[in-house]
Backbone atoms as SQL, in Angstrom:
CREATE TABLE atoms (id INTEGER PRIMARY KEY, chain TEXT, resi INTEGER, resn TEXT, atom TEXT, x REAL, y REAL, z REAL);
INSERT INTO atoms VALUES
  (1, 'A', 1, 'UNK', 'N', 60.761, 129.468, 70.960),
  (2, 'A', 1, 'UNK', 'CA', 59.438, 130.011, 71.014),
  (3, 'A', 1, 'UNK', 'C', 58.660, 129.329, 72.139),
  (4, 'A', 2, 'UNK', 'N', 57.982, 130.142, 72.944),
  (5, 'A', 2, 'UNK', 'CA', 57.146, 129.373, 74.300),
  (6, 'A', 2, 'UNK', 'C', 56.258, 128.856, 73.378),
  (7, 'A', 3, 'UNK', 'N', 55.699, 127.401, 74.184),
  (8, 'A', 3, 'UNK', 'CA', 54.507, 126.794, 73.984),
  (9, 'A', 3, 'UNK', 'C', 53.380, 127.354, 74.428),
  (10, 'A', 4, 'UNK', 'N', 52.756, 127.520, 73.534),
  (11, 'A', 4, 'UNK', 'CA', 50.950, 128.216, 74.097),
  (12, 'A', 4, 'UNK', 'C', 50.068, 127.003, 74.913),
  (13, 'A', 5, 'UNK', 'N', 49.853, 127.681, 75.548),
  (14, 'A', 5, 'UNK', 'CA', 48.811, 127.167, 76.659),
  (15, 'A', 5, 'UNK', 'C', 47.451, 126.978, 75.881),
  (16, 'A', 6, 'UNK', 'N', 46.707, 125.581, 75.776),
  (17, 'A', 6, 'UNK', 'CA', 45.498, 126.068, 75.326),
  (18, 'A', 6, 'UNK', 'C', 44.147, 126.593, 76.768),
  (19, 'A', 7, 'UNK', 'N', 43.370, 126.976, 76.168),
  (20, 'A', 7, 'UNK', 'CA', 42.010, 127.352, 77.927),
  (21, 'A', 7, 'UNK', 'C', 41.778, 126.238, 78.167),
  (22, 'A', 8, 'UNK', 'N', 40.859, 126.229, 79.126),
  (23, 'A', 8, 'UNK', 'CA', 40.539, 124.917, 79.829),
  (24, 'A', 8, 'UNK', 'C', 39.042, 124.917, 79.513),
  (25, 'A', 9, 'UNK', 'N', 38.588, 125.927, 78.662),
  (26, 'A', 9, 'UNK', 'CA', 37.028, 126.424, 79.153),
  (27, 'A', 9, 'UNK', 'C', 36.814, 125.369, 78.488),
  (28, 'A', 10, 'UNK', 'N', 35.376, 124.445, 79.372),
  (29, 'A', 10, 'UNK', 'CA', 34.603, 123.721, 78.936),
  (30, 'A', 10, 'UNK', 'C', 34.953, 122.383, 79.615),
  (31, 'A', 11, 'UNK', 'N', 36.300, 121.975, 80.101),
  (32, 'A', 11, 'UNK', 'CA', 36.687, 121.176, 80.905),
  (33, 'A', 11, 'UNK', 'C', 36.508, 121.232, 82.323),
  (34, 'A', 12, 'UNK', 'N', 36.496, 120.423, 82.944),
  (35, 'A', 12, 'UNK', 'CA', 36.239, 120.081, 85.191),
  (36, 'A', 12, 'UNK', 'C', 37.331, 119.958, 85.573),
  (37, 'A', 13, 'UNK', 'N', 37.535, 120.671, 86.261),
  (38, 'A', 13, 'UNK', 'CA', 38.415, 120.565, 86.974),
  (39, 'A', 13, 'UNK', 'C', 38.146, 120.949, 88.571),
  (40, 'A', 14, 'UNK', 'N', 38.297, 119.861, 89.293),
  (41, 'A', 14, 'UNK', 'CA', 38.139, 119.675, 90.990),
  (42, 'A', 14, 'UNK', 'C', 39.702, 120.045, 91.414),
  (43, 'A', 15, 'UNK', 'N', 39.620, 121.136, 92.149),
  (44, 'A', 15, 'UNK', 'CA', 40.384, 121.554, 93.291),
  (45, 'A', 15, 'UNK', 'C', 40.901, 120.376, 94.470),
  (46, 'A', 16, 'UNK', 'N', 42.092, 120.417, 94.458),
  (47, 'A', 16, 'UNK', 'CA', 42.398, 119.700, 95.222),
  (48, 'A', 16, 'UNK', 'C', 41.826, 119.987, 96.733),
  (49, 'A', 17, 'UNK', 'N', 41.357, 118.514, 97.332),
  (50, 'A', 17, 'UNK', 'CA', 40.763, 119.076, 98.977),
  (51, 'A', 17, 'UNK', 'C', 39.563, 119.478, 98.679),
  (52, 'A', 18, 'UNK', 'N', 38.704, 119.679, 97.717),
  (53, 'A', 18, 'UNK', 'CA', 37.023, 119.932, 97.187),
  (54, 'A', 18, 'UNK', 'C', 36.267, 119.014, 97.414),
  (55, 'A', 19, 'UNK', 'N', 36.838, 117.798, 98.264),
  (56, 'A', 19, 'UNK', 'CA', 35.753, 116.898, 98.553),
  (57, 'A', 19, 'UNK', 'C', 34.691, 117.302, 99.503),
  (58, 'A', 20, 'UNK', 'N', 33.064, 117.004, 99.198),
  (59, 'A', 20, 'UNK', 'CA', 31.907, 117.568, 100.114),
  (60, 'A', 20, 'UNK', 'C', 32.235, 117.823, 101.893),
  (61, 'A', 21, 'UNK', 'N', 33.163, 116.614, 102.273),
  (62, 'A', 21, 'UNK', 'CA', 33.912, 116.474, 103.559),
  (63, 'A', 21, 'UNK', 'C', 34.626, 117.565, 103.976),
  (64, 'A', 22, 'UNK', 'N', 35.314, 117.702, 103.198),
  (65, 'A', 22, 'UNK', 'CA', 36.674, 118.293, 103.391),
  (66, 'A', 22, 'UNK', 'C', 36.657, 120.114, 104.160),
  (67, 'A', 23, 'UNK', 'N', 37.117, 121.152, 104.744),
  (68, 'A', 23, 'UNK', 'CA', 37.195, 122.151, 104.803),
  (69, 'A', 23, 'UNK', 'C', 36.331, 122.637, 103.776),
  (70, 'A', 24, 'UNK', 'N', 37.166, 123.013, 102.957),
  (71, 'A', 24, 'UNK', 'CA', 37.205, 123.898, 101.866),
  (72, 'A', 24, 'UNK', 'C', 35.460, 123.232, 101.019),
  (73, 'A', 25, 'UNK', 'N', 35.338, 121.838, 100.946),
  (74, 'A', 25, 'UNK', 'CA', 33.924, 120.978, 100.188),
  (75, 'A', 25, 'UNK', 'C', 32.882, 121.714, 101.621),
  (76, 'A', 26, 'UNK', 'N', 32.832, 121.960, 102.987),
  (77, 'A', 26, 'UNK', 'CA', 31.746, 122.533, 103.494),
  (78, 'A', 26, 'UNK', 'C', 31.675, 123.968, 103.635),
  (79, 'A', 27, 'UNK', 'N', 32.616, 124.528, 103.203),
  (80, 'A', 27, 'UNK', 'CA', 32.741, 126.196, 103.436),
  (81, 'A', 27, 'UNK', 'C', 32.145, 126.413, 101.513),
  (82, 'A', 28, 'UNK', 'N', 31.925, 125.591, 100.791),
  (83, 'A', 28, 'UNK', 'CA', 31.181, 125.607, 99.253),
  (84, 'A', 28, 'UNK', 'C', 29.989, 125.518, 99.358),
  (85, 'A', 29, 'UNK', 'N', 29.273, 124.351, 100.122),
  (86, 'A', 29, 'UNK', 'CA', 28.445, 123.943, 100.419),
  (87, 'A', 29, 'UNK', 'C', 27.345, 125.076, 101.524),
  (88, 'A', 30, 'UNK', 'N', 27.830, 125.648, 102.640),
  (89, 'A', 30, 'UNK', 'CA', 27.644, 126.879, 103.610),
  (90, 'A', 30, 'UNK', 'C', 26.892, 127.850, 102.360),
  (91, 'A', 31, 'UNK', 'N', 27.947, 128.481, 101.754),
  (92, 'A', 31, 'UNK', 'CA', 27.995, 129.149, 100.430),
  (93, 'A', 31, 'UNK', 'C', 26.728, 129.041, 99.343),
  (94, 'A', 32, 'UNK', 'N', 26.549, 127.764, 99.211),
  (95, 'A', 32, 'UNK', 'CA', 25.318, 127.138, 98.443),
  (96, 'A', 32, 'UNK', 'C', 23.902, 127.341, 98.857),
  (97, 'A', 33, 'UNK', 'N', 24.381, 127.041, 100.336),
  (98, 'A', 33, 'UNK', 'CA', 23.136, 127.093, 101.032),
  (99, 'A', 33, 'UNK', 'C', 22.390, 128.325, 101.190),
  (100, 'A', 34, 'UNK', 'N', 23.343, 129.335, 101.950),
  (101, 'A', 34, 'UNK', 'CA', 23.024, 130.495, 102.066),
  (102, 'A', 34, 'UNK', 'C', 22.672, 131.343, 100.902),
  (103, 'A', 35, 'UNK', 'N', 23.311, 131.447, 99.398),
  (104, 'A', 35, 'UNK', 'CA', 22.700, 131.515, 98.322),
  (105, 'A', 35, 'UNK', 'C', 21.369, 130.931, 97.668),
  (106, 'A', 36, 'UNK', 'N', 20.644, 129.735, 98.336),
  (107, 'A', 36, 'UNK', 'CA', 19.536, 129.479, 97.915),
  (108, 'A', 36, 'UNK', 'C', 18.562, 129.764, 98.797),
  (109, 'A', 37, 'UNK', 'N', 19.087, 129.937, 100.286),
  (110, 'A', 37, 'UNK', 'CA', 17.753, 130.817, 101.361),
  (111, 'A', 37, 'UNK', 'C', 17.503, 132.082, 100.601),
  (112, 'A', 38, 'UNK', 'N', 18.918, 132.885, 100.433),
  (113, 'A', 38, 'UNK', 'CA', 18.513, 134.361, 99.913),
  (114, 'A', 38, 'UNK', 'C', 17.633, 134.537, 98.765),
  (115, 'A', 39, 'UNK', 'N', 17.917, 133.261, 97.322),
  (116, 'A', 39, 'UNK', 'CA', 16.811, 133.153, 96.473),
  (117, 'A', 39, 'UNK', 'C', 15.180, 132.553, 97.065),
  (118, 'A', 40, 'UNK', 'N', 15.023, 132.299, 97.791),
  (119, 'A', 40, 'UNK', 'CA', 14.013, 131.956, 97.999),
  (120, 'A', 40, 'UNK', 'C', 13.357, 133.160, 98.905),
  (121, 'A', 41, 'UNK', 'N', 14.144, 133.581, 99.761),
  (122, 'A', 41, 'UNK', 'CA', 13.598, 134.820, 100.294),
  (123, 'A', 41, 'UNK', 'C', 13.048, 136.259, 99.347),
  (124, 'A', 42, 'UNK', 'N', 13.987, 136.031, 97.879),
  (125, 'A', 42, 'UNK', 'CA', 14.020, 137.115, 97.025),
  (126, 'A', 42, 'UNK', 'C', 12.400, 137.029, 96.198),
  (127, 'A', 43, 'UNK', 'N', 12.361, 135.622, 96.217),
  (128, 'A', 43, 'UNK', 'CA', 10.938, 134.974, 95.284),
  (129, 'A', 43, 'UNK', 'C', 10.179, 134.794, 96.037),
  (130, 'A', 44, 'UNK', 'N', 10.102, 134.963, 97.486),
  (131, 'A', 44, 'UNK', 'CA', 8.793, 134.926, 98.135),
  (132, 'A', 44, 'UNK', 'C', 8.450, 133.552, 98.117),
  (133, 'A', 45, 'UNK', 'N', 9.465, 132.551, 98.476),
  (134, 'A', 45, 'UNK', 'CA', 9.148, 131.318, 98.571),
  (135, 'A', 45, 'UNK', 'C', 8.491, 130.973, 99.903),
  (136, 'A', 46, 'UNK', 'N', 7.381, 130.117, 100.245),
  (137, 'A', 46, 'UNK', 'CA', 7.024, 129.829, 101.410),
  (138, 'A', 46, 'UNK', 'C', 7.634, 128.893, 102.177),
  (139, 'A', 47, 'UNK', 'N', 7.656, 129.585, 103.570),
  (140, 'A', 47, 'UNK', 'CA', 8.483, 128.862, 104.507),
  (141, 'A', 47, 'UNK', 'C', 8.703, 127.275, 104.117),
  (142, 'A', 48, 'UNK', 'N', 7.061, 126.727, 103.714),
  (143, 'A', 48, 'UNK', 'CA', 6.665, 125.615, 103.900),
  (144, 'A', 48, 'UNK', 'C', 7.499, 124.951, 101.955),
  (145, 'A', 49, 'UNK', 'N', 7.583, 125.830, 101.391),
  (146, 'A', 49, 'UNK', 'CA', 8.672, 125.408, 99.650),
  (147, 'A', 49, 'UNK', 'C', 10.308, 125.799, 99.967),
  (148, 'A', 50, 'UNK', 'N', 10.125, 126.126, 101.050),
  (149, 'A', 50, 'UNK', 'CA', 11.917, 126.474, 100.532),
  (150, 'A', 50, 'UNK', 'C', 12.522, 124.863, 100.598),
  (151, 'A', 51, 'UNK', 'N', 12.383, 123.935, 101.194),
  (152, 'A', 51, 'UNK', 'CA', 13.183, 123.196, 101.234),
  (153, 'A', 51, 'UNK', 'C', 13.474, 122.593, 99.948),
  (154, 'A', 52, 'UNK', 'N', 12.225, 122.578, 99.625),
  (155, 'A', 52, 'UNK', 'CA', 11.896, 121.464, 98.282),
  (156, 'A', 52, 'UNK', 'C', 12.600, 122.564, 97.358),
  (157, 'A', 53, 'UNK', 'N', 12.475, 124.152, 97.650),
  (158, 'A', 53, 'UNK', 'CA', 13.270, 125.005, 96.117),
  (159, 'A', 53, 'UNK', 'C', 14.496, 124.715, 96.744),
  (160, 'A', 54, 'UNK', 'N', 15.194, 124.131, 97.303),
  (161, 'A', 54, 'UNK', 'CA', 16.275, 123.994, 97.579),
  (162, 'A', 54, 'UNK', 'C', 16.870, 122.831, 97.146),
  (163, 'A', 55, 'UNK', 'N', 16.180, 121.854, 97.047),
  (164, 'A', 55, 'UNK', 'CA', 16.188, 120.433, 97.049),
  (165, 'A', 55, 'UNK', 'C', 16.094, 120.545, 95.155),
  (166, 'A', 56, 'UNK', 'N', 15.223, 121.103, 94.409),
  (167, 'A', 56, 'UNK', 'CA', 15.081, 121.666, 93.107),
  (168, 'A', 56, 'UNK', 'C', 16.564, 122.335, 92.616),
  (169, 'A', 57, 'UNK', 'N', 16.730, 122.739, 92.931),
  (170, 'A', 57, 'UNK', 'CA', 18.137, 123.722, 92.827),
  (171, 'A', 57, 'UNK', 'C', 19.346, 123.026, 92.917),
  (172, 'A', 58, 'UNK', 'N', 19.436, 122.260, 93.729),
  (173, 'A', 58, 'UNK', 'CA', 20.707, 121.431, 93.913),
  (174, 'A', 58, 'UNK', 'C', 20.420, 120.255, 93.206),
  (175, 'A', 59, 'UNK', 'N', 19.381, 119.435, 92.659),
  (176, 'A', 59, 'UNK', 'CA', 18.870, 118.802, 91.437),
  (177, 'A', 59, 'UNK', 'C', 19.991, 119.361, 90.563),
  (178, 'A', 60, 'UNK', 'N', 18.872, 120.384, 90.244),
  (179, 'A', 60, 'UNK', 'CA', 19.580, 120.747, 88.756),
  (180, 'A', 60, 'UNK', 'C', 20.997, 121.117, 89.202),
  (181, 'A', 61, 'UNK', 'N', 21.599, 121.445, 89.568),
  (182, 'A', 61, 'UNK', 'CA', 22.698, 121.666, 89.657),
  (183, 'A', 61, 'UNK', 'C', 23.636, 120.448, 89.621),
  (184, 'A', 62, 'UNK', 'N', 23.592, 119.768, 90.307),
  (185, 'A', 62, 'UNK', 'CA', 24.142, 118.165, 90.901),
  (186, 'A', 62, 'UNK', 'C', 23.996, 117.336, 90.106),
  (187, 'A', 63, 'UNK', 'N', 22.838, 116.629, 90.268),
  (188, 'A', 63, 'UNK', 'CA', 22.063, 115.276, 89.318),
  (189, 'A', 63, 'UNK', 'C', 22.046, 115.936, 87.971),
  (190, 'A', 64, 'UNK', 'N', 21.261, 117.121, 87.619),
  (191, 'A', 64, 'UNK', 'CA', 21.310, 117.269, 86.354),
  (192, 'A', 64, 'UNK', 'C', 22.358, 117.892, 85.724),
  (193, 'A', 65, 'UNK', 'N', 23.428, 118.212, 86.359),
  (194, 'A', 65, 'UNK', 'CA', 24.404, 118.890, 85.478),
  (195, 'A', 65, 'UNK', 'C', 24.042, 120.215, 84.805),
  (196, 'A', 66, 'UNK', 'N', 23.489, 121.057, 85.476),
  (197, 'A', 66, 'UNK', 'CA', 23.324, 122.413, 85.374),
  (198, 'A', 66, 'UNK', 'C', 21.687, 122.477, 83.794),
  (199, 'A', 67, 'UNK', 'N', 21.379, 121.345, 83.573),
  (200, 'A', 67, 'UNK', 'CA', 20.737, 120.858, 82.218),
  (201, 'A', 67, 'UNK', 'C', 21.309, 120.116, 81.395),
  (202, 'A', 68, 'UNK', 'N', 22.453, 119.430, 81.253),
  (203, 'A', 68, 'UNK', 'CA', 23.051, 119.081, 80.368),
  (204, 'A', 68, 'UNK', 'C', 22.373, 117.656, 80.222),
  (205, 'A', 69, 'UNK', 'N', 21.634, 117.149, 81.284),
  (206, 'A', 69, 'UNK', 'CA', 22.050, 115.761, 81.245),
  (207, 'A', 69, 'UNK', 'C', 20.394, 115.598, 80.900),
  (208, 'A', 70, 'UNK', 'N', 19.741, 116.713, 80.294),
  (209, 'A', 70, 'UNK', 'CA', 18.036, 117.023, 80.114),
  (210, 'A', 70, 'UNK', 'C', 17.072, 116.052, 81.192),
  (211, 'A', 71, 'UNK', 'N', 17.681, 115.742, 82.313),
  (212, 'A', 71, 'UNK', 'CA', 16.806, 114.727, 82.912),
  (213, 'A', 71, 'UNK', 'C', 15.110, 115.275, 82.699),
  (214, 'A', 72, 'UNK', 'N', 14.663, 113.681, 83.514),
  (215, 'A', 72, 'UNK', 'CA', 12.775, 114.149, 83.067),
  (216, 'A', 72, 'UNK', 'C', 12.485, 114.629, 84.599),
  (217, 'A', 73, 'UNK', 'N', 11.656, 115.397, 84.796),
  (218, 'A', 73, 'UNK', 'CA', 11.248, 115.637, 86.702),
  (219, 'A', 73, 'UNK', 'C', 9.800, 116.508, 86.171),
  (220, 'A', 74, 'UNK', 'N', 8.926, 116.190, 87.089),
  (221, 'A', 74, 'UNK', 'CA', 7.710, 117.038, 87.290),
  (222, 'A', 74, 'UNK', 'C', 7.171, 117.015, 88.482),
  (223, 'A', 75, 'UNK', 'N', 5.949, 116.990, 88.399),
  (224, 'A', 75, 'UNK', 'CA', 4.993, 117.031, 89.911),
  (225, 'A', 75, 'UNK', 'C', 3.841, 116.494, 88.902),
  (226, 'A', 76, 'UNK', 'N', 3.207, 115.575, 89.993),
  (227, 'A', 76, 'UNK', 'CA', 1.704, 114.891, 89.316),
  (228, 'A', 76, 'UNK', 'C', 1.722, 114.535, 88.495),
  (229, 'A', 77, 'UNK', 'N', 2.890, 114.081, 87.535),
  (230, 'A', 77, 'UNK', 'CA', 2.704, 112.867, 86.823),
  (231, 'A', 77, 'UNK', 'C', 3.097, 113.979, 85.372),
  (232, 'A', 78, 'UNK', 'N', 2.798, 115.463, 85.507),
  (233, 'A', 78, 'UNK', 'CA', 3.118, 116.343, 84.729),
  (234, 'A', 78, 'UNK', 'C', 4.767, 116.131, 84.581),
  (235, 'A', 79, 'UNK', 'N', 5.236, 115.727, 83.271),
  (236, 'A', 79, 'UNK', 'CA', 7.018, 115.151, 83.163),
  (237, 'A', 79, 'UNK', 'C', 7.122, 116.148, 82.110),
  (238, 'A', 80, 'UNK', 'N', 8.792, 116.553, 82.397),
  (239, 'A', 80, 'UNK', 'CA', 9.281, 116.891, 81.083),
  (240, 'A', 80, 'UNK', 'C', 10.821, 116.627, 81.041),
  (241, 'A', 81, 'UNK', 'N', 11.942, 117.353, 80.433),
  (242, 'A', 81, 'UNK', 'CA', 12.883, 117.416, 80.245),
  (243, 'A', 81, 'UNK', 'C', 13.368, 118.497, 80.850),
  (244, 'A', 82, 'UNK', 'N', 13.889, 119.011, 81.910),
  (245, 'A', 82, 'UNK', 'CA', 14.684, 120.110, 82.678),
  (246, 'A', 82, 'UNK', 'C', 16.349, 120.610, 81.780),
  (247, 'A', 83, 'UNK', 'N', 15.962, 121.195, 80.669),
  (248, 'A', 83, 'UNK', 'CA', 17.024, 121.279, 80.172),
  (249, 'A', 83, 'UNK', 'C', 18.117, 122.781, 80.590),
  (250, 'A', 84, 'UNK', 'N', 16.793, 123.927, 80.999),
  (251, 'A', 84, 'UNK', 'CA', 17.591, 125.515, 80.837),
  (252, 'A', 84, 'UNK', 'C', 16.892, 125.598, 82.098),
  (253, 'A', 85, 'UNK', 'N', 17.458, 127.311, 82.273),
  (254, 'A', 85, 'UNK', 'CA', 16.850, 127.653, 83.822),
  (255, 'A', 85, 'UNK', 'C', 15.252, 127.835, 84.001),
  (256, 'A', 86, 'UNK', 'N', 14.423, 127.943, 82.244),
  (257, 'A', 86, 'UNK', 'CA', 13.028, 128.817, 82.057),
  (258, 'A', 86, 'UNK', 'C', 12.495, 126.988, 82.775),
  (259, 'A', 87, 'UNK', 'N', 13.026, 126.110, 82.075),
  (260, 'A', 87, 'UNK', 'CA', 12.867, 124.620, 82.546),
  (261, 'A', 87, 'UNK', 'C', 12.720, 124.394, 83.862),
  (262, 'A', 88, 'UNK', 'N', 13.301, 125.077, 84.749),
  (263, 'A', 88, 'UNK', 'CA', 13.578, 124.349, 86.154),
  (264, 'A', 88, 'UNK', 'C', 12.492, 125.841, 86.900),
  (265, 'A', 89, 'UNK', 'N', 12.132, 126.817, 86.287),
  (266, 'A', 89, 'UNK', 'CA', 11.398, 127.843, 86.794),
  (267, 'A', 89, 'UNK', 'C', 10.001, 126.861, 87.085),
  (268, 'A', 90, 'UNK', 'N', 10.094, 126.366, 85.540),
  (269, 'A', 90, 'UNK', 'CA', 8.857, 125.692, 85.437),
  (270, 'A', 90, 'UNK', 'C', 8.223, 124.543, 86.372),
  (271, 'A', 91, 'UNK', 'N', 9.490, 124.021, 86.913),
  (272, 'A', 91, 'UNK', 'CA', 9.540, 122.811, 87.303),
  (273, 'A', 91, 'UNK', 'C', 9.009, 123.262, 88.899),
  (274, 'A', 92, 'UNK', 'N', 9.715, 124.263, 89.348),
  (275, 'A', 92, 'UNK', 'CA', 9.927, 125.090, 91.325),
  (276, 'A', 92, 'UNK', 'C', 8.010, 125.641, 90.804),
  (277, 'A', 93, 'UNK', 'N', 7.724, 126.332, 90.077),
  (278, 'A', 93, 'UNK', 'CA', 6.030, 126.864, 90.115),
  (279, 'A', 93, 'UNK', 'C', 4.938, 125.710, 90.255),
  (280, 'A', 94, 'UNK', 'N', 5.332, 124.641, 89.236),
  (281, 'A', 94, 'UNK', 'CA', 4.697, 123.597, 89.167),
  (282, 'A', 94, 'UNK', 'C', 4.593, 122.821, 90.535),
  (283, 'A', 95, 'UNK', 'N', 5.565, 123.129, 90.901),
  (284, 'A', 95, 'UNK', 'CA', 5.405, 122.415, 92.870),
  (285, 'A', 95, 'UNK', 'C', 4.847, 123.392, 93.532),
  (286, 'A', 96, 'UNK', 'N', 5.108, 124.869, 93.470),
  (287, 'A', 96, 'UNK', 'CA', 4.544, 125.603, 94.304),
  (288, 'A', 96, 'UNK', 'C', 2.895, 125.286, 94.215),
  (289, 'A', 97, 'UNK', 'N', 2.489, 125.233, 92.794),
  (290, 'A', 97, 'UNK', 'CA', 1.164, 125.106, 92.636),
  (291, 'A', 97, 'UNK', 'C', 0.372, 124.305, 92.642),
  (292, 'A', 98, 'UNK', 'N', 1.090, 122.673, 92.910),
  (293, 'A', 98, 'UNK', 'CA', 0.789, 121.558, 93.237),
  (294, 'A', 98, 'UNK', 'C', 0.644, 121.589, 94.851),
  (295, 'A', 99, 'UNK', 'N', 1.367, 122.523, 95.453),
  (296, 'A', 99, 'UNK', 'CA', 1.438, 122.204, 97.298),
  (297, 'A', 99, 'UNK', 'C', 0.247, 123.258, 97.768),
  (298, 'A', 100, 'UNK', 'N', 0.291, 124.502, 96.583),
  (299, 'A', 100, 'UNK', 'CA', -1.209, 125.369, 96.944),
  (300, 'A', 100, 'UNK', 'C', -2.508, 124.242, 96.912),
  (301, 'A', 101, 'UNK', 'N', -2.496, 123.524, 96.027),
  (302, 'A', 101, 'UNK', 'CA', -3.873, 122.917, 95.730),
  (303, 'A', 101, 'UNK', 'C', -4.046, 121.885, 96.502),
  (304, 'A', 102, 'UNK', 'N', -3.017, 121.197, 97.359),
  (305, 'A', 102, 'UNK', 'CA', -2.994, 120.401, 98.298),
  (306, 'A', 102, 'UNK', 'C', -3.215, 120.801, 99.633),
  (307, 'A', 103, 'UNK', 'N', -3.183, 122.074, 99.820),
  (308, 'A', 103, 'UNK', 'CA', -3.248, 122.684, 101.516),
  (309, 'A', 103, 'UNK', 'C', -4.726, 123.281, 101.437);
């Protein structure tokens, strides 16, 4: 009788050669990038926020582990827990509306 395979879902697994360096780690990265100009272009982000929604985005993605890792982040001292995406919406407006009231 074959042995069953169990899924992997829920486990990491890095591709061999996926280092940020590597080919294949900057043709991901290209990929990343260009996916978060197009969101920011889609939301009407200002020239003068895209970096920072970019910089937000790869946060949560990176450092926070997509939410898992609930880090705290705000603007002005306003903190919370970045756990889901409504979290990190909250987090990209809260800067937009912190950099309106500053200009």
């Amino acid at each position: 009788m074959p042995r069953r395979r169990r899924p992997v879902v829920g486990h990491r697994c890095t591709p061999r050669g996926a280092t940020p360096d590597s080919p294949l780690g900057e043709a991901l990265w290209r990929l990343v990038d260009a996916y978060t100009e197009t969101l920011a272009q889609l939301l009407s982000v200002p020239d003068s926020g895209t970096r920072t929604f970019a910089n937000d985005l790869s946060w949560y993605a990176w450092e926070n582990d997509w939410g898992r890792k609930h880090a705290v982040a705000g603007v002005d001292g306003d903190m919370r827990p970045i756990s889901t995406p409504t979290d990190l919406a909250w987090l990209i407006t809260r800067g937009w509306e912190s950099a309106d009231a500053s200009s």
